[in-house]
GUFIMI-850928 format. One record per residue (C-alpha): x, y, z. Coordinates in steps of 0.05 Angstrom, whole numbers, always signed. Layout:
BEGIN
X, Y, Z $
...
//
This chain:
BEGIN
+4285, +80, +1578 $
+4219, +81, +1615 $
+4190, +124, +1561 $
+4205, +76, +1518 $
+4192, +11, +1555 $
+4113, +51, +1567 $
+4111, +60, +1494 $
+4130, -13, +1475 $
+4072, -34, +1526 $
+4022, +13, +1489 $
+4045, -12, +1423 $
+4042, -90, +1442 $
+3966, -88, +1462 $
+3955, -52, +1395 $
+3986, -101, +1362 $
+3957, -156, +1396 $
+3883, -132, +1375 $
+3903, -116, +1306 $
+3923, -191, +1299 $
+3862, -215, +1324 $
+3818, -167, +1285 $
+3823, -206, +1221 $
+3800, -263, +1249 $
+3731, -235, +1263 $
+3718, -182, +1216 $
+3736, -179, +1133 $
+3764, -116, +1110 $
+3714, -65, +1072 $
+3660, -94, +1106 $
+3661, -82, +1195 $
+3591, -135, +1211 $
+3600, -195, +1161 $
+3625, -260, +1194 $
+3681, -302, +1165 $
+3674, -341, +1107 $
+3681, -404, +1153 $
+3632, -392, +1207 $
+3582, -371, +1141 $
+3604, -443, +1105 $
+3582, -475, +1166 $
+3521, -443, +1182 $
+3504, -456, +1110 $
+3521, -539, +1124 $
+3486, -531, +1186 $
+3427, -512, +1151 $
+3427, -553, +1099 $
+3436, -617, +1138 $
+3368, -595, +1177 $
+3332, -582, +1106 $
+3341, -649, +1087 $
+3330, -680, +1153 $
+3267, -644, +1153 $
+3252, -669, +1076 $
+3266, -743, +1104 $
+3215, -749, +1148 $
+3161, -707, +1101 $
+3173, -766, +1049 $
+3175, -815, +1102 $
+3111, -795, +1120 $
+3078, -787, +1056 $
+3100, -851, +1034 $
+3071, -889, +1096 $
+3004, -850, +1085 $
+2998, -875, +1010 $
+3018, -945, +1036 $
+2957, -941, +1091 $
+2910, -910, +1032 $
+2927, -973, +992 $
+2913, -1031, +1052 $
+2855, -991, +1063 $
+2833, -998, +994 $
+2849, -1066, +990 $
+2810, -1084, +1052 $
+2750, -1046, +1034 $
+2751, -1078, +966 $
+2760, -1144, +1002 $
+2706, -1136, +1048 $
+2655, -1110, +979 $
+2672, -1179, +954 $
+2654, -1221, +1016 $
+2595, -1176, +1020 $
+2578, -1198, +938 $
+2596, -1269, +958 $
+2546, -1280, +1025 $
+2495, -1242, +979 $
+2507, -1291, +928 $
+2499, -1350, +973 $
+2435, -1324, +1011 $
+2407, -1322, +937 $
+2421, -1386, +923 $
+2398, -1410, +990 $
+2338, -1377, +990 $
+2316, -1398, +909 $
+2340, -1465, +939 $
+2295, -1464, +981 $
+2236, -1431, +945 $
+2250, -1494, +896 $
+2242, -1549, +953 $
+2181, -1518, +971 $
+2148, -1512, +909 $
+2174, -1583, +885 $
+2134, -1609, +952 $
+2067, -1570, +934 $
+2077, -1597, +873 $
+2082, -1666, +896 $
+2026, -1662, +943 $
+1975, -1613, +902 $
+1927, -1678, +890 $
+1907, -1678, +966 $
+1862, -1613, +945 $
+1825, -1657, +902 $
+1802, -1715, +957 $
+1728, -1721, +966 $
+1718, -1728, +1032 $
+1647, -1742, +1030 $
+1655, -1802, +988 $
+1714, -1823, +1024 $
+1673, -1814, +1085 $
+1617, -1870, +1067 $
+1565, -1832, +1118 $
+1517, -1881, +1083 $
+1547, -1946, +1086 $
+1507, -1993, +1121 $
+1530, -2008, +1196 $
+1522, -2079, +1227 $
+1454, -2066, +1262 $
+1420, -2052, +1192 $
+1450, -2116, +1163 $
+1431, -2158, +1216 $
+1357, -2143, +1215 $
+1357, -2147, +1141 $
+1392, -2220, +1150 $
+1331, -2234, +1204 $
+1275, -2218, +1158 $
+1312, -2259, +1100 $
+1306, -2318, +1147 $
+1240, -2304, +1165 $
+1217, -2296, +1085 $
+1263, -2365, +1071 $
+1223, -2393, +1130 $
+1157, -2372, +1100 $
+1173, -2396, +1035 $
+1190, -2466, +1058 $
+1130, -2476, +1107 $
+1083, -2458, +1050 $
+1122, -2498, +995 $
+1107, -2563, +1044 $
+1044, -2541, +1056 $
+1030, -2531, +976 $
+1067, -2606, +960 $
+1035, -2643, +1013 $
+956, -2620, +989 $
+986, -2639, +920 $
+1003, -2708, +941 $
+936, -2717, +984 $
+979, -2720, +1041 $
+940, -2661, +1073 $
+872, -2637, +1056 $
+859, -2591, +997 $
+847, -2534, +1029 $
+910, -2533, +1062 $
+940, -2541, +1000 $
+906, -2491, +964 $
+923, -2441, +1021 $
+994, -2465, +1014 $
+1005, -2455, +946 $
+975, -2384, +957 $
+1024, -2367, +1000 $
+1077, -2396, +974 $
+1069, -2347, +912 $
+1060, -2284, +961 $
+1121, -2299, +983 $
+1161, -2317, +927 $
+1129, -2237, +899 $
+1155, -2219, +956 $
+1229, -2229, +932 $
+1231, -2177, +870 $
+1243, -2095, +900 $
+1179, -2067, +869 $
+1133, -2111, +896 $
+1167, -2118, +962 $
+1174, -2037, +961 $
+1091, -2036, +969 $
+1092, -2076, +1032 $
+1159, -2045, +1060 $
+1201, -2000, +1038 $
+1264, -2027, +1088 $
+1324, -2057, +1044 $
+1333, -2121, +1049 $
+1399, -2159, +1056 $
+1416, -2157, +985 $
+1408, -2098, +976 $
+1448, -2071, +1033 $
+1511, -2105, +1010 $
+1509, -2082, +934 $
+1504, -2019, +970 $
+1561, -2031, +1009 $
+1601, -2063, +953 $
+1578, -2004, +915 $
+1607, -1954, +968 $
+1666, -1982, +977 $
+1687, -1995, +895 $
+1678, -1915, +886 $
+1717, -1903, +948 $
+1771, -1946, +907 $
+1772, -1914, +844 $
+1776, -1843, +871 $
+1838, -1868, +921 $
+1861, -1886, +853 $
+1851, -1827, +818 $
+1891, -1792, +879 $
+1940, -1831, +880 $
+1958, -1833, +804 $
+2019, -1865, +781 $
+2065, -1839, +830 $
+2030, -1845, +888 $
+2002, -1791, +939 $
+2011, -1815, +1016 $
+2085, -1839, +1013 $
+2109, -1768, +968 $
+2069, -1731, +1023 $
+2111, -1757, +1076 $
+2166, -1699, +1056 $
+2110, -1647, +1095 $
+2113, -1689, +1158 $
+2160, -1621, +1184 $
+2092, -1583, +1178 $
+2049, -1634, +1210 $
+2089, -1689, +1245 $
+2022, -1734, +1241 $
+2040, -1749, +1169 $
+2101, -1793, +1211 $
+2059, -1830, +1249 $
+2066, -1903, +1263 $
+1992, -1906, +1251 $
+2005, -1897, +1179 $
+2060, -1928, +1163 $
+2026, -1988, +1116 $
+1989, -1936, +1074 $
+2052, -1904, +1058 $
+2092, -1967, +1048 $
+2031, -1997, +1001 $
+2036, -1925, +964 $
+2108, -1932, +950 $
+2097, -2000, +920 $
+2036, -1981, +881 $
+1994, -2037, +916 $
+1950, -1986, +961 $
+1885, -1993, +924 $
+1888, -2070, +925 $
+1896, -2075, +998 $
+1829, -2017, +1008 $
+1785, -2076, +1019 $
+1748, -2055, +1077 $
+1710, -1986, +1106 $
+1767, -1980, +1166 $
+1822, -1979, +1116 $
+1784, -1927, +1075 $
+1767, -1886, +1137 $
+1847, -1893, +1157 $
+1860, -1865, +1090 $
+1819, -1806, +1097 $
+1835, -1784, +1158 $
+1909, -1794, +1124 $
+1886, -1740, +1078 $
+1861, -1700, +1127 $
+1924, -1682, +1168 $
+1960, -1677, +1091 $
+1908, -1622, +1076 $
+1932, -1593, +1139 $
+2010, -1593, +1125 $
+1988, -1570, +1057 $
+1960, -1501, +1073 $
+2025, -1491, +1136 $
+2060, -1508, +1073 $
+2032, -1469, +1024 $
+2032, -1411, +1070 $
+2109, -1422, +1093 $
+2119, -1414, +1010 $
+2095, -1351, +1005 $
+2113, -1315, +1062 $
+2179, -1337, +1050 $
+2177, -1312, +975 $
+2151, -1242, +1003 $
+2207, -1233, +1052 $
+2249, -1260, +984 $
+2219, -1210, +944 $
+2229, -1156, +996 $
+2303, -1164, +1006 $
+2313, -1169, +938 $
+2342, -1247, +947 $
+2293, -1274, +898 $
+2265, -1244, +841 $
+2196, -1255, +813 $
+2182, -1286, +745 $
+2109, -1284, +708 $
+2122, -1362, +691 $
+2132, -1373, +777 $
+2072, -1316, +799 $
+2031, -1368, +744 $
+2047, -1424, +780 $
+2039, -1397, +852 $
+1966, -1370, +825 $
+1950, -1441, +798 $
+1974, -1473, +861 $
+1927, -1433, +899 $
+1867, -1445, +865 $
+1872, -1523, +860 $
//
């Protein structure tokens, strides 16, 4: 009976590992797992593949989606780029225009004659008032010799006086017409000195005429008073309100308003050429960065503005 019970315990382990083996091992084949261990090894796998794939497309999409804002921004900032190009054209042909509508404007100053406008000749007080002396003088002559030459006619005085009277009485009286008084003297006398003034001052008038044309020149030369604030001075204030109501050359009725409108001119001349060289450094630097583009009908004008 012990036999046999040592023989039932040999047998029982025997049996117990031939149960189990099928578990691990498939017949005909000793080292291959079992089907369900391989099935989920498989899903195991598989699961990671695609949770791998996931995030690859994930990614890829979320690059393509940066590419595109990226795109878009870029070609959002090229088109704000165009546009401030586009305005700092126009702003700068803008301005090109204002300029050369001012030279335009003001291009008559070149042609003001200052030495006519000037009246260096024009016959000052001091000269007048001798000439007025010797006029009285002459006028006193004249009468002295005429009673002299009427009272020897009438036998109020003797005939001699008379005589010498009536001689010079017509001395004097020669004395009156420019050649003969030239041989004596050759001073003007008081006539002649005011036609010369008169003279002076009617030329001065036409050429502030000329000048100021039909639109007139000192009030539409106020717009260059940024180049030369003199142009706003109080000082001048009834030349430009007489230019804007075409009544200027009317109210030029004496040398100091002559003399105010030349020196007028003078500080115009001034703003003109600050003004005429603004223009064209300005249309360099255009030219340069390409903001405003040269035309033969403009480089004609510029040329003719320069030589006026």
């Amino acid at each position: 009976m012990a036999q046999n019970t040592g023989t039932q315990a040999r047998q029982a382990p025997a049996t117990a590992s031939s149960a189990a083996a099928p578990a691990v091992l498939r017949q005909g084949r000793a080292a291959d797992p079992a089907p369900t261990v391989a099935d989920n090894a498989v899903a195991v796998a598989g699961q990671g593949t695609q949770n791998n794939t996931q995030p690859s497309i994930g990614s890829n999409e979320s690059a393509k989606q940066t590419s595109d804002a990226m795109a878009a921004d870029a070609a959002d900032a090229a088109g704000s780029r165009d546009d401030s190009a586009g305005s700092n054209r126009d702003k700068a042909a803008n301005h090109q225009r204002q300029l050369r509508l001012m030279m335009r404007q003001c291009d008559r100053v070149l042609l003001a004659d200052y030495d006519l406008l000037a009246m260096e000749k024009w016959p000052d007080n001091a000269r007048i008032s001798a000439a007025r002396r010797r006029r009285d003088l002459w006028l006193l002559a004249v009468a002295v010799a005429a009673v002299f030459f009427v009272g020897g006619v009438l036998g109020l005085l003797p005939a001699w006086l008379g005589g010498a009277g009536f001689g010079v009485f017509v001395t004097t009286l020669l004395l009156a017409l420019p050649p003969v008084r030239r041989v004596i003297s050759s001073r003007p006398s008081n006539r002649e000195l005011v036609q010369q003034r008169r003279q002076m001052l009617r030329d001065a008038r036409r050429h502030v005429a000329h000048l100021e044309g039909a639109d007139g020149l000192v009030w539409q030369c106020e717009r260059m008073a940024a180049f030369n604030p003199a142009l706003a001075s109080h000082s001048f204030s009834r030349l430009r309100e007489a230019s804007k109501k075409h009544t200027l050359v009317q109210q030029l009725t004496e040398r100091k308003y002559v003399r105010l409108y030349l020196f007028y001119l003078v500080e115009a001349d001034k703003a003109y050429q600050r003004l005429q060289q603004v223009f064209l450094d300005s249309r360099q630097e255009g030219l340069d960065q390409g903001l405003v583009e040269g035309s033969p009908v403009d480089d004609r004008e510029d040329n003719a503005n320069l030589t006026n």
